[in-house]
Every structure is written in C-alpha cells, then in structure tokens.
C-alpha positions in Angstrom: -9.1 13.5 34.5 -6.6 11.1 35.8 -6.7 9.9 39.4 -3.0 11.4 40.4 -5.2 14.6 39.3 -8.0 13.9 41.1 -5.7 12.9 44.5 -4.1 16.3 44.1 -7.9 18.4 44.4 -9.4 19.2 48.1 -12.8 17.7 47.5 -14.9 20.5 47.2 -12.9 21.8 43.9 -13.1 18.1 42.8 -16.5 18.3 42.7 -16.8 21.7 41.3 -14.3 20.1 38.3 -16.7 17.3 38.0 -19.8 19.4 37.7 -18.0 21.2 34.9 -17.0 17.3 32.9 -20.5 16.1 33.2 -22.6 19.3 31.8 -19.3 19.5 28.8 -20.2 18.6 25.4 -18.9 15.5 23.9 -19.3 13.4 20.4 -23.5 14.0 20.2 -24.1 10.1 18.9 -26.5 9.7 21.4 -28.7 12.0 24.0 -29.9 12.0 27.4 -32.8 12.6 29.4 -34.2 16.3 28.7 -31.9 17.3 25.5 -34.1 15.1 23.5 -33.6 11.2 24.2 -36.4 8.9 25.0 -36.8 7.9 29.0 -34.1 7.7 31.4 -34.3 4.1 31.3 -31.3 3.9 33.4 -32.7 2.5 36.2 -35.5 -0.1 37.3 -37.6 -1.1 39.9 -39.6 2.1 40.3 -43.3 3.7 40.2 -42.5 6.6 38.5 -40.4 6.5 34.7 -38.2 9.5 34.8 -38.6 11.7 31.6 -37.1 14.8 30.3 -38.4 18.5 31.1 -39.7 19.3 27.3 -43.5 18.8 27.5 -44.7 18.7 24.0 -41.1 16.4 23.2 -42.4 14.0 26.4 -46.3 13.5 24.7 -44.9 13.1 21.5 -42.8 10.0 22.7 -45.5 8.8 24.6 -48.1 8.8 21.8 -45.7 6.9 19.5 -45.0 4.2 22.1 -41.0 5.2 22.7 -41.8 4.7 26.5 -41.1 1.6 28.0 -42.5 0.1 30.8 -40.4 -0.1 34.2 -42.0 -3.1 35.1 -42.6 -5.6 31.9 -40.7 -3.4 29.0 -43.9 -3.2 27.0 -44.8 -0.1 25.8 -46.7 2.4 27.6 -49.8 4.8 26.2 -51.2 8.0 27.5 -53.6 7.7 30.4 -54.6 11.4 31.7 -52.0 13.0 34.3 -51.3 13.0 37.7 -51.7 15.9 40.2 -51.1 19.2 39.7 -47.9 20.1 41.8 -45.8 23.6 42.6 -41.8 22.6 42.4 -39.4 24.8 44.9 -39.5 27.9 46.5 -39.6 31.2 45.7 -38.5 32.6 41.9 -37.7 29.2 41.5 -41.5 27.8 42.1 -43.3 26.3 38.8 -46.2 24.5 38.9 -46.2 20.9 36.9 -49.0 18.3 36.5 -46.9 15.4 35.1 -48.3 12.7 32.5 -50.0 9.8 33.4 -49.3 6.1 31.2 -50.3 2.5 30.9 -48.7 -0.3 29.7 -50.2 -2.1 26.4 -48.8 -5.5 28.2 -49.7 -5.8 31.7 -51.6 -3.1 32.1 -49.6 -1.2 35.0 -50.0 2.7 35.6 -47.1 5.1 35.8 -46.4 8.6 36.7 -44.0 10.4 33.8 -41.8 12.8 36.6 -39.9 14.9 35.1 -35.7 14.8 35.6 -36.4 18.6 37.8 -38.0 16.7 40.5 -36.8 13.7 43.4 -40.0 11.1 44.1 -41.9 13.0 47.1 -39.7 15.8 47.5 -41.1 19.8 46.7 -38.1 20.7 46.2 -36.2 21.3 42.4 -33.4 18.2 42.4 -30.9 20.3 41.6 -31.5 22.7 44.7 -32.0 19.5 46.7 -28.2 18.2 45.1 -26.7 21.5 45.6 -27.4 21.3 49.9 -26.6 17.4 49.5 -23.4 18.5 48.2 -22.6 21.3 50.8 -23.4 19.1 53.3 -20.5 17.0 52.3 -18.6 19.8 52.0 -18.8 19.9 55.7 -21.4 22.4 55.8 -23.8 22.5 58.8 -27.7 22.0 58.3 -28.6 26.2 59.6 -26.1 27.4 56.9 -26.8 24.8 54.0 -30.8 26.3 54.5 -29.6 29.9 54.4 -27.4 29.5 50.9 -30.1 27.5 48.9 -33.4 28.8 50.6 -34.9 25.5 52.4 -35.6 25.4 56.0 -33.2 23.8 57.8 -35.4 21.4 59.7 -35.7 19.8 56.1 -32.5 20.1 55.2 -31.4 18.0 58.6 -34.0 15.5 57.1 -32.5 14.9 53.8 -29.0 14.8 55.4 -30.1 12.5 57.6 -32.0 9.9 54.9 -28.4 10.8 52.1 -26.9 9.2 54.8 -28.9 6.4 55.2 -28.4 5.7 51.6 -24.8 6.9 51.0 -23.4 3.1 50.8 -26.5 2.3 48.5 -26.0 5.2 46.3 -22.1 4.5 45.9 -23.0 1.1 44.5 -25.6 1.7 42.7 -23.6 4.5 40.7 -20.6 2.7 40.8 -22.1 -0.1 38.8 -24.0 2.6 36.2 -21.2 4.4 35.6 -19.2 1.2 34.6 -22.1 0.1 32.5 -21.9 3.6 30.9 -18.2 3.4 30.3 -15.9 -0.2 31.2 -12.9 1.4 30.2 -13.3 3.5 33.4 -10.8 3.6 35.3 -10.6 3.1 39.3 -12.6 5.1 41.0 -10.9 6.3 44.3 -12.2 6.4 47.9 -12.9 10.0 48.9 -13.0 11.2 52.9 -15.7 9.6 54.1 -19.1 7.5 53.1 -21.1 10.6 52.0 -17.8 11.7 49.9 -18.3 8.2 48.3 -21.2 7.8 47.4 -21.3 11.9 45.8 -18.6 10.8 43.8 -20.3 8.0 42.1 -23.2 10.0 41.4 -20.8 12.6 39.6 -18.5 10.0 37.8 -21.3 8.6 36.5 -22.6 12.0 35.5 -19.6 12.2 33.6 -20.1 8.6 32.0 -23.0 9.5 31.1 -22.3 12.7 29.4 -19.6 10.6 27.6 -22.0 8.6 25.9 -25.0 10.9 25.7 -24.3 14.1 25.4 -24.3 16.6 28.4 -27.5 17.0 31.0 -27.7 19.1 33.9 -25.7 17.2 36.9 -28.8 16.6 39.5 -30.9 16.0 36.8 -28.8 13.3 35.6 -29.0 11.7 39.4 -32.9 12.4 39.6 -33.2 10.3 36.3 -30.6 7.9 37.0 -32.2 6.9 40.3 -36.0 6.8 39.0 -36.7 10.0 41.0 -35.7 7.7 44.5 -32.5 8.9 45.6 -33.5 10.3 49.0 -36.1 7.4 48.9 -35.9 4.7 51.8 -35.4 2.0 49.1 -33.0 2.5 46.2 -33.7 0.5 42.8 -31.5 -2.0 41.3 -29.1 -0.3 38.5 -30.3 -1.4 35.1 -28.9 -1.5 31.5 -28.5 2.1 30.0 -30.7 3.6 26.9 -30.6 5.5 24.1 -32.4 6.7 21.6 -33.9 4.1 19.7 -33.2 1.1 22.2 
C-alpha cells in the first residue's frame, strides 16, 4: 500500500486494511511465532520468551534446544511449568499452565508465554488489541468495555498505561519493522501519539508477515514485545529470527 493510499483512508479503515495485509499470505520461506517457527526472538530484554500457541510443537523445540535464551543466547532445556492460569472472559476463557526453561549457559529460568497472552494481563492479547485499537478510534472507555466484554474500570487502565507507552511503542516498532523490511518505505504520522505508535505495531505486523508468513495481528505485537507492551518498561528491539537462526 502506497502512502498517497494510505493519506487517502480515515484511520479507522486504515487500520482495518492493515489488519487484513498482516494476517495475508505471502512467499512461505520462513514462519512466525505460532504457524510453526521457533521463538519470537524478536525482541530482548524480557523474563518471559514468547512462544507459539501449539503445545506439543512448543515442547518439541524445547527438548531439541531450538530455544534461545533472552538473556545469554545459550540454549534453554525444560524445567517443569509455571502456574496454571484461566486466559479471558467468558466463551473465550481457556485455562494454560505455560512451560518452564533453563538455560544450559548461565543457568537463568524463563517462563515460555504463549503469543495469546500480554505479561500480567488476564485478558486474550488480541481482545486486549482489539479495545487498544477502539480506543484510538476515539472510542470512550464505557463503550470500548461493552463491545469486547472487559470492565471498563480496566479498560480505563490499559488506556491509560498505552498511553504511557505510545512514544515507546512507536519506536520500538518503528525500528522492528525496518529491521524486518529496509526497503520500507516512510512511514507517515497519523492524528495523534496513540495513532502512532498503533501504526507501527501494524506496519510491522505487515513486515513481518512479509518475511514470515502471516500470524494473527495482536499476536504478532504480544510476541514482538516479549509479552510487555502494556508493561511499565518496554524492551529494546532486537534482531529478527527464523527458523533455523
């Protein structure tokens, strides 16, 4: 999508025309995250490695040492799991008790968290993206809760901390998706800060599709972020993976 095309869209069908780029299927040299890659090791700096959603695909990776360690890049080894927890609301709710590793090398524990899930947050990612995006939209915090089924004292809260981190976000997925693709193009300033920083997160979605073949959108931006991207402190963009690097 050129940028005069991109001018010409009101934001929110921008957004719904970059939802539809990043989840389209491209040249399948390489995959990402949940469709069969090894970790989202897009990323650093966090206590939690981001892995895909298949659970028998995620402990056979881990017992042949495809994992990497976030902190030393040694390879990391099954070591029991973390807590059982129960993911969003409703139909939605599924229980998960992720995978627990250690590194060969310095000897550092980390929780596997799957791409459905934000560090600390009960909610699904993508329900948690889909009210981070209708917030931008314009949407107010007692109608955001009533279309995706949160309470809206929580959504307030995670308005409130996107904001916080809209300039780091914008950055962060500025610089991954030019990591992921340098022959992007500019990418233009949008309405406001939160605007911004969304748009990054879906360009580089689309970068990343690009080169790995399509993922689920807030998937993507759980994985891409190491699970933190409602977290106080965001991690420092690192180089991006596939499989066999």
């Amino acid at each position: 999508m050129g940028n005069a095309r991109r001018e010409s869209l009101p934001f929110f069908a921008f957004w719904a025309s970059l939802r539809q780029s990043c989840t389209r299927r491209g040249p399948p040299h390489k995959r990402f995250g949940d469709r069969g890659g090894p970790p989202l090791n897009l990323v650093r700096g966090a206590p939690v490695l981001m892995v895909g959603t298949d659970t028998p695909r995620v402990e056979q990776h881990l017992s042949a040492g495809e994992y990497e360690c976030p902190v030393c890049g040694g390879r990391l080894r099954p070591w029991g799991h973390a807590r059982a927890r129960v993911l969003g609301r409703g139909a939605e709710a599924m229980r998960v008790r992720p995978r627990r590793a250690r590194c060969a090398t310095c000897l550092v524990t980390h929780v596997l968290l799957p791409v459905l899930a934000l560090l600390r947050r009960c909610d699904l990612a993508e329900s948690i993206g889909e009210a981070l995006a209708l917030k931008v939209a314009g949407w107010g915090y007692r109608r955001i809760a009533a279309a995706v089924g949160i309470p809206a004292s929580t959504v307030g809260d995670r308005g409130r901390r996107f904001v916080d981190n809209a300039e780091a976000i914008r950055v962060r997925f500025t610089a991954l998706a030019y990591a992921l693709d340098p022959s992007l193009g500019a990418i233009e300033p949008r309405a406001s800060p939160l605007a911004d920083a969304l748009e990054a997160v879906a360009v580089a979605a689309g970068a990343a599709a690009r080169a790995f073949g399509p993922s689920p959108l807030w998937r993507f931006a759980a994985g891409a972020s190491q699970g933190r991207l409602l977290a106080p402190h965001q991690p420092e963009p690192s180089r991006a993976s596939g499989p066999g690097e």
